[in-house]
N, CA, C and O atoms as a GROMACS GRO file, in nm:
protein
  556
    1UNK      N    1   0.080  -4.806   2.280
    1UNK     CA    2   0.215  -4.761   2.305
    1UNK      C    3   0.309  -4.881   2.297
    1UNK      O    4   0.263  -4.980   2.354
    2UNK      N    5   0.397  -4.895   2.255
    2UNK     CA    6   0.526  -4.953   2.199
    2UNK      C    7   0.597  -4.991   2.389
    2UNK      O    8   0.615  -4.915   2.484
    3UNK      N    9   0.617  -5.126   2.376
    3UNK     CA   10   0.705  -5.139   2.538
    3UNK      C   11   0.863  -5.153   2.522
    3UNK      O   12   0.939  -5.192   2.434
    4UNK      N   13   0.874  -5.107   2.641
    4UNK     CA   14   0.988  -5.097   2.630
    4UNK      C   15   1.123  -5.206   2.570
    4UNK      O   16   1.229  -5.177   2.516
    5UNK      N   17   1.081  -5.298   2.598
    5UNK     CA   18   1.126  -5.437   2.512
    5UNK      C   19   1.152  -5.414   2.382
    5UNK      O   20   1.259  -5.395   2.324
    6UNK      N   21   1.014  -5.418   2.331
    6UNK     CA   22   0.996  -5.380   2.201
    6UNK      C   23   1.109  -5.273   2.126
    6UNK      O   24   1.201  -5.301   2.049
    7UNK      N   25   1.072  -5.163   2.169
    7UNK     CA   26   1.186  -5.026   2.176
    7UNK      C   27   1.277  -5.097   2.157
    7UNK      O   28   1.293  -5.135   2.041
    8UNK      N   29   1.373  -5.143   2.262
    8UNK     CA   30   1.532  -5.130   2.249
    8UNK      C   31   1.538  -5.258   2.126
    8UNK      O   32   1.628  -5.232   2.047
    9UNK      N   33   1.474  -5.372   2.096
    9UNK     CA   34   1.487  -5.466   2.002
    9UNK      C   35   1.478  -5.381   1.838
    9UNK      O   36   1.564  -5.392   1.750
   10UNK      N   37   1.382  -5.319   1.832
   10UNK     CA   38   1.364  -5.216   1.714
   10UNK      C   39   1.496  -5.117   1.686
   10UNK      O   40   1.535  -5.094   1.571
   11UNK      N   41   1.553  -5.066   1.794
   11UNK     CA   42   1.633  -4.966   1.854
   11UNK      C   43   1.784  -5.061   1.722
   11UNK      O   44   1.827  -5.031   1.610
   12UNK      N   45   1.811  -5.168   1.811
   12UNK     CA   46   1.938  -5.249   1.792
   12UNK      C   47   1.913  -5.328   1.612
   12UNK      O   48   2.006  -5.355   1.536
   13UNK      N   49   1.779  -5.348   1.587
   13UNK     CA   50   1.777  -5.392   1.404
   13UNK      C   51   1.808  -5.287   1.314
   13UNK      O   52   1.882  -5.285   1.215
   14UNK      N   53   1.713  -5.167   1.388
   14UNK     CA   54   1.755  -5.040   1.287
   14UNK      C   55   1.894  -4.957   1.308
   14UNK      O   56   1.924  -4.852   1.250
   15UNK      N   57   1.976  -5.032   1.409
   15UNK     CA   58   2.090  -4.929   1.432
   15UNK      C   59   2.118  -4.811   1.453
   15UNK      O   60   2.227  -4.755   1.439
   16UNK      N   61   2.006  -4.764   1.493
   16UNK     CA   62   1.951  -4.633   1.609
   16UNK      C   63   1.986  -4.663   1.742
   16UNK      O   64   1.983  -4.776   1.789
   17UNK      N   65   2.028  -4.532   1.819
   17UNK     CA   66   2.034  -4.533   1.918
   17UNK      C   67   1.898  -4.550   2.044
   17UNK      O   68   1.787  -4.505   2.015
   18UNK      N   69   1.915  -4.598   2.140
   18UNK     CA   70   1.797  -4.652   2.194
   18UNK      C   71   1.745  -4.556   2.245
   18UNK      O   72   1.648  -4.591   2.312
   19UNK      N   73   1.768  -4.420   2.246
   19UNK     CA   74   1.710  -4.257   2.350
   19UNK      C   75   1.782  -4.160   2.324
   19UNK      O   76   1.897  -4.160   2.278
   20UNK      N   77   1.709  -4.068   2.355
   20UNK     CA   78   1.777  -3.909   2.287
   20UNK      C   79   1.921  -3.886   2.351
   20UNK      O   80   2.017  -3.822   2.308
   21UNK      N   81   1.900  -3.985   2.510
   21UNK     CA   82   2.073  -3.947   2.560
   21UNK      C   83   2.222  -3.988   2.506
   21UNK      O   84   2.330  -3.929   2.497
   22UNK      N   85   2.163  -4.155   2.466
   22UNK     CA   86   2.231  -4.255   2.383
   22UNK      C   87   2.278  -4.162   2.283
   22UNK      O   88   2.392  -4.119   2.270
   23UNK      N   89   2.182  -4.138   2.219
   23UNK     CA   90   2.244  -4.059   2.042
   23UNK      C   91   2.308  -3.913   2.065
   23UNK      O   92   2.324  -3.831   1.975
   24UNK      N   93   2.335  -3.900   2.174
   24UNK     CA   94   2.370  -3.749   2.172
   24UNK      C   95   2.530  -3.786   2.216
   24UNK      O   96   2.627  -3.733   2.162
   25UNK      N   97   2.540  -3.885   2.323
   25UNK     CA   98   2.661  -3.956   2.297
   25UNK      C   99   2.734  -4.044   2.217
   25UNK      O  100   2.853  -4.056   2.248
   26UNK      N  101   2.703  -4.093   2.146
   26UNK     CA  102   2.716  -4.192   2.026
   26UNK      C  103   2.734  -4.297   2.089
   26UNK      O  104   2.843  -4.353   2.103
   27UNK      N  105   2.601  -4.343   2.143
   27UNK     CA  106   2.622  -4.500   2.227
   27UNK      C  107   2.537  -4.561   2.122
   27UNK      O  108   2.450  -4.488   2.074
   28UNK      N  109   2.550  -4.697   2.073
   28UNK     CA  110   2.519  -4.776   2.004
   28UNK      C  111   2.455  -4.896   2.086
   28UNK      O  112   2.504  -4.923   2.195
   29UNK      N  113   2.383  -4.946   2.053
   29UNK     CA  114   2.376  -5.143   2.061
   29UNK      C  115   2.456  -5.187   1.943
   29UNK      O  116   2.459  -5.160   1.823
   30UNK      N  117   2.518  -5.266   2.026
   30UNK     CA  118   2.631  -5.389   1.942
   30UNK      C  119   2.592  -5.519   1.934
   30UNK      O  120   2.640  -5.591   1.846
   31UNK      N  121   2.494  -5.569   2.033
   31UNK     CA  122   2.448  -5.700   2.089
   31UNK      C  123   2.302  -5.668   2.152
   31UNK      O  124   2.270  -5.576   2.227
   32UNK      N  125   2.236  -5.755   2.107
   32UNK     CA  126   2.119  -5.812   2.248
   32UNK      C  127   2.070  -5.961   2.256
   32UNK      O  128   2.067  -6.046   2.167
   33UNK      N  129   2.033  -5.969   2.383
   33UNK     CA  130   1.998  -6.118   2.393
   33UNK      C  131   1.914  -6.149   2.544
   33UNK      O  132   1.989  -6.105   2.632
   34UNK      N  133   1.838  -6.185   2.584
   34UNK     CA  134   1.773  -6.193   2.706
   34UNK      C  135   1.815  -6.141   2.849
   34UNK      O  136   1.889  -6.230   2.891
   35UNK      N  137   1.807  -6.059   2.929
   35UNK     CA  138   1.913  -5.974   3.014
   35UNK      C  139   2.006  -5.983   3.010
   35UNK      O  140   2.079  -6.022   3.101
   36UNK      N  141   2.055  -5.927   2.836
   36UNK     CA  142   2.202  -5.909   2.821
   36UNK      C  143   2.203  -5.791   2.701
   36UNK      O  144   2.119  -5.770   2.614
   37UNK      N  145   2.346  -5.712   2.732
   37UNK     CA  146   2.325  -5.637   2.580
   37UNK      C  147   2.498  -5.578   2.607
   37UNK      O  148   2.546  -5.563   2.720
   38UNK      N  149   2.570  -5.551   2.484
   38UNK     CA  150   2.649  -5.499   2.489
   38UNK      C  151   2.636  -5.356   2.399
   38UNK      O  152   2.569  -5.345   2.297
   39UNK      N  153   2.688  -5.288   2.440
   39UNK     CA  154   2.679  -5.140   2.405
   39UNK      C  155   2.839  -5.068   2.350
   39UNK      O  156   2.953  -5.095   2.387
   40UNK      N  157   2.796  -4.979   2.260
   40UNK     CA  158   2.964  -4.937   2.205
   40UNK      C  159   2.943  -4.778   2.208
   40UNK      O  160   2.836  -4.716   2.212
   41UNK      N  161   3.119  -4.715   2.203
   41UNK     CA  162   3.091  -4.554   2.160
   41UNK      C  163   3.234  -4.541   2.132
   41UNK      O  164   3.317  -4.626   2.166
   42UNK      N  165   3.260  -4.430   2.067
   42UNK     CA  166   3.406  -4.453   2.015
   42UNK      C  167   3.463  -4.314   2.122
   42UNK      O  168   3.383  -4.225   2.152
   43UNK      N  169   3.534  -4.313   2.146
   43UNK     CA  170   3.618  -4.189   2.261
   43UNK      C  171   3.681  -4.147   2.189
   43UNK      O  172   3.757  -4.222   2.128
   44UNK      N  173   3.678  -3.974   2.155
   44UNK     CA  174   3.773  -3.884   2.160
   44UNK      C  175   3.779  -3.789   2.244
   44UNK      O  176   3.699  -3.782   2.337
   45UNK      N  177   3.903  -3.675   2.218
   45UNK     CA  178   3.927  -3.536   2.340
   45UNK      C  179   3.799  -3.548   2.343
   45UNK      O  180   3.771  -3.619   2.440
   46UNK      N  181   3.673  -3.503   2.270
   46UNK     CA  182   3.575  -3.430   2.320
   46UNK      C  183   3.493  -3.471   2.437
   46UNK      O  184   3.412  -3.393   2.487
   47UNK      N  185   3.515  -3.604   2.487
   47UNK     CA  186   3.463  -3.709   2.599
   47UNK      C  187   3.560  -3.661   2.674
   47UNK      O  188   3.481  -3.607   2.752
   48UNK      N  189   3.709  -3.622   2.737
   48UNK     CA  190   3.739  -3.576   2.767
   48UNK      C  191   3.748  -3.534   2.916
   48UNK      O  192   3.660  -3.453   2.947
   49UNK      N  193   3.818  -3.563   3.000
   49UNK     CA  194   3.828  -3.460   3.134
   49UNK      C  195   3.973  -3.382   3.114
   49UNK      O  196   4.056  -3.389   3.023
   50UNK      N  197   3.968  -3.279   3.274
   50UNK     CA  198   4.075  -3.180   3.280
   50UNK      C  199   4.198  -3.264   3.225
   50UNK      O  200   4.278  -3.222   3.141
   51UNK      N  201   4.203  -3.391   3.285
   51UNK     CA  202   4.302  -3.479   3.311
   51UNK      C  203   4.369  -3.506   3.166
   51UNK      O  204   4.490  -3.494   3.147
   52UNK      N  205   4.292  -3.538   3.081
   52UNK     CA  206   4.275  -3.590   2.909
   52UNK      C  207   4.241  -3.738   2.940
   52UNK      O  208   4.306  -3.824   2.881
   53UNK      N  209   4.157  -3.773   3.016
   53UNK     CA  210   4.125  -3.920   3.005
   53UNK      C  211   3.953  -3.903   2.981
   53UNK      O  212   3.888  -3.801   3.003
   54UNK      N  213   3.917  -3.999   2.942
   54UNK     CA  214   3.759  -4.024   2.917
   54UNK      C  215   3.698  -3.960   3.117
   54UNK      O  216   3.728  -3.995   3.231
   55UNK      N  217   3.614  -3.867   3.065
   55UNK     CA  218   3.543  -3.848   3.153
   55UNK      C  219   3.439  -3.954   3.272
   55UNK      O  220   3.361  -4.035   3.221
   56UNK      N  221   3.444  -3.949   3.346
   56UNK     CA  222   3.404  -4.057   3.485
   56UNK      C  223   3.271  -4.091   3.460
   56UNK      O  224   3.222  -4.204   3.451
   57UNK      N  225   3.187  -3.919   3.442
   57UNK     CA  226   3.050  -3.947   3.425
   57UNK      C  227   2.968  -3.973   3.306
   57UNK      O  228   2.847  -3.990   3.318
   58UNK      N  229   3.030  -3.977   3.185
   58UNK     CA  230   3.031  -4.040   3.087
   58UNK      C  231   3.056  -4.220   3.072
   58UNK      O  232   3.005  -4.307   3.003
   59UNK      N  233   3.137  -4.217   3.152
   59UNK     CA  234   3.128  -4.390   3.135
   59UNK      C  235   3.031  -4.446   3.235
   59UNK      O  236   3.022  -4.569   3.248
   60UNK      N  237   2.955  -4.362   3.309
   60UNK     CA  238   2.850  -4.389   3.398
   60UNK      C  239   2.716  -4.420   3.293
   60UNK      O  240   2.629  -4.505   3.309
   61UNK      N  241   2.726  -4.337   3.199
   61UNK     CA  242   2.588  -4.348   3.094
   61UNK      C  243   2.648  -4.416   3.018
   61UNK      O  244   2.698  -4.328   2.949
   62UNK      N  245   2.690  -4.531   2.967
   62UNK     CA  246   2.757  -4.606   2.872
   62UNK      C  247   2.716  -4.717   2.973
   62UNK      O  248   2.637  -4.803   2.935
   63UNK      N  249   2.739  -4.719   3.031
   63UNK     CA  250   2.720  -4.806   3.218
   63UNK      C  251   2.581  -4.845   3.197
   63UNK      O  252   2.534  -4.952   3.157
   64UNK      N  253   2.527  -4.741   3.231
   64UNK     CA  254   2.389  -4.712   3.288
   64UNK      C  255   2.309  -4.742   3.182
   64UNK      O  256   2.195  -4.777   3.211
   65UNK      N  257   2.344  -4.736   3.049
   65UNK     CA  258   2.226  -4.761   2.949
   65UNK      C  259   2.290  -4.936   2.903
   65UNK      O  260   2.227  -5.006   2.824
   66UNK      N  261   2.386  -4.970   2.951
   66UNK     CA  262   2.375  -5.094   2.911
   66UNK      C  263   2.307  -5.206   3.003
   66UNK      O  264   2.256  -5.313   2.972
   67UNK      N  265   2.325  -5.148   3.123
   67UNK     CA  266   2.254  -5.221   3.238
   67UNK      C  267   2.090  -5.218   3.228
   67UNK      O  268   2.020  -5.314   3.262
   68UNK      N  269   2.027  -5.068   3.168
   68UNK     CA  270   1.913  -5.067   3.149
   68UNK      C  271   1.874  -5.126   3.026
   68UNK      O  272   1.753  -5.147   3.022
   69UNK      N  273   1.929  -5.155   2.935
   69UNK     CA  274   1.856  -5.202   2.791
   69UNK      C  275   1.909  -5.374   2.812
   69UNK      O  276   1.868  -5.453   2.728
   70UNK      N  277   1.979  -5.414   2.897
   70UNK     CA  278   1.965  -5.535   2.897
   70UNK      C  279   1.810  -5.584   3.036
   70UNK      O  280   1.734  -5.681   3.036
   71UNK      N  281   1.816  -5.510   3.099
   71UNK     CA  282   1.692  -5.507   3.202
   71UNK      C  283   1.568  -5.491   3.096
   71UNK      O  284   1.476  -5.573   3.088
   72UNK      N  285   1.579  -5.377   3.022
   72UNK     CA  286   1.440  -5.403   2.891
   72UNK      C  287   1.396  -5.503   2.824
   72UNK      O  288   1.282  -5.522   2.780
   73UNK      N  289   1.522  -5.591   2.815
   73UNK     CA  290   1.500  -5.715   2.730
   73UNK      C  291   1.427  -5.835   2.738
   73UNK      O  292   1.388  -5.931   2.672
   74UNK      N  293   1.426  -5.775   2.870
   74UNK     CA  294   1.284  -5.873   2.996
   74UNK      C  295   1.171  -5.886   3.027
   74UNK      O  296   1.110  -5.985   3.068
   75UNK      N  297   1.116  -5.710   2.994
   75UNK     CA  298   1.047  -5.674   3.044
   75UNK      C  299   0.882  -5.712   2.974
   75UNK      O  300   0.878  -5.750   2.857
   76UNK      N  301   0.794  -5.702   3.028
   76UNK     CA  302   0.645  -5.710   2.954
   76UNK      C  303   0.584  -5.634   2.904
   76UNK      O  304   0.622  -5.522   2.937
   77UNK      N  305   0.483  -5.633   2.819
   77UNK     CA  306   0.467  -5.491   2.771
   77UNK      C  307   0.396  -5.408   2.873
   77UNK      O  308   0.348  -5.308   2.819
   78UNK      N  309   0.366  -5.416   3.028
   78UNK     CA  310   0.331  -5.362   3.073
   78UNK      C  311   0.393  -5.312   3.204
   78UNK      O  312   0.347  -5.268   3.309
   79UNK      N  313   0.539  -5.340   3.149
   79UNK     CA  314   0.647  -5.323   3.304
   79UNK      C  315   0.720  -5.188   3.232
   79UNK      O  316   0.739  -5.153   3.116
   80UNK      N  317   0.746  -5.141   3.342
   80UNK     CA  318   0.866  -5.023   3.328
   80UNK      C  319   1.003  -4.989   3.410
   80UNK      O  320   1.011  -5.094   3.474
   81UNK      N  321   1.069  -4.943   3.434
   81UNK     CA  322   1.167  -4.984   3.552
   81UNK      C  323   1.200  -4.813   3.594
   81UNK      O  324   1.163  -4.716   3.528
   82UNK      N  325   1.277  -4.811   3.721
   82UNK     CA  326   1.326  -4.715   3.700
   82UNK      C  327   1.491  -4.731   3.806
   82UNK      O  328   1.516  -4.840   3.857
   83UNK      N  329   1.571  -4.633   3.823
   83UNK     CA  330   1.675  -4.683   3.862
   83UNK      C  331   1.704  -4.631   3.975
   83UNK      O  332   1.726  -4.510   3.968
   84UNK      N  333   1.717  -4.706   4.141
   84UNK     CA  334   1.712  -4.637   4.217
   84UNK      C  335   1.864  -4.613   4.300
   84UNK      O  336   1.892  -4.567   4.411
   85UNK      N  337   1.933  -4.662   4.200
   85UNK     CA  338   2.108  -4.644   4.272
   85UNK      C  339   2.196  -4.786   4.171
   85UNK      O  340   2.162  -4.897   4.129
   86UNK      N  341   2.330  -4.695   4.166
   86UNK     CA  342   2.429  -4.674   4.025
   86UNK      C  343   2.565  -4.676   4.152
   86UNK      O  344   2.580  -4.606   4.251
   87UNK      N  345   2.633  -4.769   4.104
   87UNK     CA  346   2.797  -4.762   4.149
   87UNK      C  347   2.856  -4.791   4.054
   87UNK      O  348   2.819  -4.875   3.972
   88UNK      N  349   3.010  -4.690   4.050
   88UNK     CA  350   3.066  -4.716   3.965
   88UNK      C  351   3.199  -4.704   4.012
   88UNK      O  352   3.253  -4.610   4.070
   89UNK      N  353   3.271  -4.879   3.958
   89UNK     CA  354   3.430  -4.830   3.969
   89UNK      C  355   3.522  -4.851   3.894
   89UNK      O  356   3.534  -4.959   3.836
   90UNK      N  357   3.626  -4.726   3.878
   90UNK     CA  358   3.702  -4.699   3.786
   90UNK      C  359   3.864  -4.752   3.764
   90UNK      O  360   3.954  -4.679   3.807
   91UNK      N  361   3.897  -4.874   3.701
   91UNK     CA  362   4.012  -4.990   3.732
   91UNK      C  363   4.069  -4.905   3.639
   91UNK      O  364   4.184  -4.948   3.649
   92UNK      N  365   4.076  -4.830   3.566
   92UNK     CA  366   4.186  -4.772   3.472
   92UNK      C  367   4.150  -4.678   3.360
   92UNK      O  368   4.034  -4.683   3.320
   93UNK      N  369   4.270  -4.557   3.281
   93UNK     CA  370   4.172  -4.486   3.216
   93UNK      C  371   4.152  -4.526   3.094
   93UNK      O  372   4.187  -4.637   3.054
   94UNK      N  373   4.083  -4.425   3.011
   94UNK     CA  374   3.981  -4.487   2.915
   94UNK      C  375   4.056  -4.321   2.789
   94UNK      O  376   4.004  -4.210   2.804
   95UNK      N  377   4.125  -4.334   2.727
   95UNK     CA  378   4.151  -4.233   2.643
   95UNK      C  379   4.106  -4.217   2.512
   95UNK      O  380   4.073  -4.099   2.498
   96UNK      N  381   4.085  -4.289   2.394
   96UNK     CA  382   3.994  -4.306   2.307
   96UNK      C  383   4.032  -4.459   2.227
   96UNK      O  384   4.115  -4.549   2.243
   97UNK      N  385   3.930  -4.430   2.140
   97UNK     CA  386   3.869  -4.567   2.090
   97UNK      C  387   3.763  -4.613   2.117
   97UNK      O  388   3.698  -4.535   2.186
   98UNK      N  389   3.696  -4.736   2.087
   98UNK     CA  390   3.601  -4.810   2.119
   98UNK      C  391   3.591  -4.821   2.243
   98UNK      O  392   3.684  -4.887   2.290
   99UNK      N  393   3.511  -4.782   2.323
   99UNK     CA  394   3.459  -4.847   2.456
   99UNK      C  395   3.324  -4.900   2.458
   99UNK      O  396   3.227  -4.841   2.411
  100UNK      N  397   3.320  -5.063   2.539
  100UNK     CA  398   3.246  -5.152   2.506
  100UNK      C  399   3.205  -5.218   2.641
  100UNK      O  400   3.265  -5.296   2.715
  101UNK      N  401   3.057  -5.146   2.650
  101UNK     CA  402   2.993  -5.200   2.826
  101UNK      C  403   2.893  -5.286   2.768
  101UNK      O  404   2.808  -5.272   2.680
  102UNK      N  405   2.944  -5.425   2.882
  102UNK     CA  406   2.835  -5.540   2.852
  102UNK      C  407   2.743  -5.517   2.960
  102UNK      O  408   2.802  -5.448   3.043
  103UNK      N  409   2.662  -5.534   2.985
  103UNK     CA  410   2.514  -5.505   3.134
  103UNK      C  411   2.485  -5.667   3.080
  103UNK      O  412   2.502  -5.738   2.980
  104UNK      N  413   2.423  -5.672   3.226
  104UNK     CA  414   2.331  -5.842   3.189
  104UNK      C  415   2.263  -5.803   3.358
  104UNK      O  416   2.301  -5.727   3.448
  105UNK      N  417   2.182  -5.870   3.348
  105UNK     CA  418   2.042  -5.872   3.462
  105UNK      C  419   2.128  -5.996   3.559
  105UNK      O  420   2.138  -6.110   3.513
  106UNK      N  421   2.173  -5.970   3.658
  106UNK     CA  422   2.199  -6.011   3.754
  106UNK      C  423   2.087  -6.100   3.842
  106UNK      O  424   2.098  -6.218   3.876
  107UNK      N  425   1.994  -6.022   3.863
  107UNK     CA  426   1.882  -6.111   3.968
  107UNK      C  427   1.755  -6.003   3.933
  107UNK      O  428   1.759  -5.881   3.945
  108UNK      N  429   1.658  -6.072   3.893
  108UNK     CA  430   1.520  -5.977   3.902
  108UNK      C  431   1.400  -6.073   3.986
  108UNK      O  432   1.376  -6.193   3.977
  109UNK      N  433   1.351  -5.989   4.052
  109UNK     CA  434   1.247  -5.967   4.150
  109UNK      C  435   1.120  -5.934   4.114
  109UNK      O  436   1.124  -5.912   3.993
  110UNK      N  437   1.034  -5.921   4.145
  110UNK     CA  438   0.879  -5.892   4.129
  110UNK      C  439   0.847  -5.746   4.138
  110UNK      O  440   0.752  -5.690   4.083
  111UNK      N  441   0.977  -5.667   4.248
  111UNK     CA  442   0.957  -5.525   4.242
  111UNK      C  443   1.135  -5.476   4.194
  111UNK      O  444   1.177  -5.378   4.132
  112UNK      N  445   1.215  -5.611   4.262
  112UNK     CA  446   1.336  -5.529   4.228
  112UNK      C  447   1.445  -5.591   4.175
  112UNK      O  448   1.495  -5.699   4.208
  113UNK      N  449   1.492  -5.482   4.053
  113UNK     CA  450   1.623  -5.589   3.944
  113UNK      C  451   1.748  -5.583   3.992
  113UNK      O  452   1.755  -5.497   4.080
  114UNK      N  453   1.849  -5.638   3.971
  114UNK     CA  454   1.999  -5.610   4.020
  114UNK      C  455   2.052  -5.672   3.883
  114UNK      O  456   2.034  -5.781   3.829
  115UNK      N  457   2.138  -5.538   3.844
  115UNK     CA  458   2.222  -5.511   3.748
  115UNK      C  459   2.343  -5.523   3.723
  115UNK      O  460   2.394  -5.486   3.828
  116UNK      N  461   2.463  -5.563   3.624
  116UNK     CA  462   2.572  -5.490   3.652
  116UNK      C  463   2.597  -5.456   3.485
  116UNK      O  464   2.509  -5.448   3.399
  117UNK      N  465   2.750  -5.439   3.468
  117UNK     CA  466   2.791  -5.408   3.388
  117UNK      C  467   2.923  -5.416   3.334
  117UNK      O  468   2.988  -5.372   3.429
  118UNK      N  469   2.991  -5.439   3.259
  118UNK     CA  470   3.128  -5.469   3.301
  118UNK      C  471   3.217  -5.375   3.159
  118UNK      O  472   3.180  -5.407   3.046
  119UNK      N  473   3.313  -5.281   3.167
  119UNK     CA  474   3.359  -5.227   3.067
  119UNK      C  475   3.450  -5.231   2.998
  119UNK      O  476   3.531  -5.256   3.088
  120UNK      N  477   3.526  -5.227   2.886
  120UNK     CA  478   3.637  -5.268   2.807
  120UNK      C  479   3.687  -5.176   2.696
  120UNK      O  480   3.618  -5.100   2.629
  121UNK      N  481   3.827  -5.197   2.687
  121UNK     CA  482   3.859  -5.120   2.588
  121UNK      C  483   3.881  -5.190   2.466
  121UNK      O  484   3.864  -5.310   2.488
  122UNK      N  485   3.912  -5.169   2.344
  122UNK     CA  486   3.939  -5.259   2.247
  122UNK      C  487   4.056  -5.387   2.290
  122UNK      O  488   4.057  -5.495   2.231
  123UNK      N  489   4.134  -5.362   2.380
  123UNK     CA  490   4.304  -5.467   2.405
  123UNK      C  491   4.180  -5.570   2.516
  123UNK      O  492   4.235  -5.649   2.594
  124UNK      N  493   4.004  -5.565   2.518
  124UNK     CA  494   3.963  -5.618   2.615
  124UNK      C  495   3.985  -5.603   2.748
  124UNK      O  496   3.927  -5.672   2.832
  125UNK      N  497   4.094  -5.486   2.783
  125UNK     CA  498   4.130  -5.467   2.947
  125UNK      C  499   3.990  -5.408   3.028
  125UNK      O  500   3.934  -5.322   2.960
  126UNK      N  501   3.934  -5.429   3.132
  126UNK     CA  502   3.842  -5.368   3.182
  126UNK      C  503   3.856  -5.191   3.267
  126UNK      O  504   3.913  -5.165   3.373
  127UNK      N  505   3.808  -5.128   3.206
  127UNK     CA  506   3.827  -4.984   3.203
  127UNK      C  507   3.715  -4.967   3.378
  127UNK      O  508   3.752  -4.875   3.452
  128UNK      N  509   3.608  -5.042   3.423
  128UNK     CA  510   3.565  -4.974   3.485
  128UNK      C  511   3.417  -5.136   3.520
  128UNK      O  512   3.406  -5.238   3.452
  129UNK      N  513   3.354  -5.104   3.612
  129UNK     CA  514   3.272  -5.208   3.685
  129UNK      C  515   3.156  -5.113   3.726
  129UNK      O  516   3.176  -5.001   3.772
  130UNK      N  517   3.010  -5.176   3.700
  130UNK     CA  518   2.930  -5.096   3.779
  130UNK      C  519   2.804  -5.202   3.788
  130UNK      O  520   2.787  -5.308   3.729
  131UNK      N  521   2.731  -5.138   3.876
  131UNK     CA  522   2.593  -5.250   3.927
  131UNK      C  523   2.499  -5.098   3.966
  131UNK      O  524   2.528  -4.985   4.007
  132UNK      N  525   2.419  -5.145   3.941
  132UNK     CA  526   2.278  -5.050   3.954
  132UNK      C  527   2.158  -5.150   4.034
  132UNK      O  528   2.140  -5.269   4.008
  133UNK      N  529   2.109  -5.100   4.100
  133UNK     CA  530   1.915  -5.157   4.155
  133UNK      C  531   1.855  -5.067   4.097
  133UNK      O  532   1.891  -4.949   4.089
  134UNK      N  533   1.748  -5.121   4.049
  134UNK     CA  534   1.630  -5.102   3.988
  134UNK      C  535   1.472  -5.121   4.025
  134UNK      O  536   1.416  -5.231   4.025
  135UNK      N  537   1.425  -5.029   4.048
  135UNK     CA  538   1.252  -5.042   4.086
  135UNK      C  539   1.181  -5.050   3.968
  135UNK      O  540   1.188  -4.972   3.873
  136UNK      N  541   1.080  -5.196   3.986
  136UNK     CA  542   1.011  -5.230   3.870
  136UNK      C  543   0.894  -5.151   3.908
  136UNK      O  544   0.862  -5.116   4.022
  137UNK      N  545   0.820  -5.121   3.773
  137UNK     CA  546   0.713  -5.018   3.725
  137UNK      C  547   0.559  -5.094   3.674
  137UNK      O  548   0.595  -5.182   3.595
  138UNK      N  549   0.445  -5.096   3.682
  138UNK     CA  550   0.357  -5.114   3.581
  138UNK      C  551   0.380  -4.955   3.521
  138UNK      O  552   0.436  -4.860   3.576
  139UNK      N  553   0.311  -4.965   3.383
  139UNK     CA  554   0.282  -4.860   3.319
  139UNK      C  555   0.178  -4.841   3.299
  139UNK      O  556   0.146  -4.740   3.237
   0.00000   0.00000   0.00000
């Protein structure tokens, strides 16, 4: 079986999305590099809330998969992670265009990672902040 490392590095040469959730949103890898990765998706209405701004829980998985595929970038082929709590906060809205979450591995542990993430719009203004913990896995 293919580790997870492996995956998201394969994921980011072939310009595939790194998981069925990624590609269903059009989240990309833009970057990787040792607990780091930046991630892209372009916003229109269809991302969308009542409001007409980019939806909250959508920039949570833009969040959340950049924090996790830079945590992959670490990992051994016999580690797995999983995620046991996600904050997210929202400095301004996000209406369309490019939105661009960097994640980088904050502090990793023997059982537990600390994440964050930091988000942007194309003018570089930060749209939103998040940090996740993570429980490390054998597989």
């Amino acid at each position: 079986m293919k580790s997870l490392r492996d995956h998201v590095f394969t994921a980011w040469r072939s310009g595939k999305p790194p998981s069925p959730a990624t590609e269903a949103l059009g989240i990309t890898i833009f970057r990787l590099g040792k607990g780091r990765s930046i991630m892209e998706m372009n916003v229109d209405h269809h991302l969308h809330n009542l409001s007409g701004t980019m939806h909250g829980g959508i920039m949570g998985d833009i969040a959340d998969a950049a924090m996790g595929v830079a945590l992959a970038t670490t990992l051994s082929p016999d580690e797995d992670f999983t995620t046991i709590e996600f904050k997210m906060s929202f400095l301004r809205p996000h209406v369309k265009g490019v939105l661009r979450a960097e994640g980088f591995l904050a502090k990793r542990g023997r059982r537990i990672a600390f994440t964050e993430a930091v988000l942007t719009n194309s003018r570089r203004q930060v749209v939103a902040r998040s940090s996740g913990t993570c429980l490390m896995l054998k597989r």
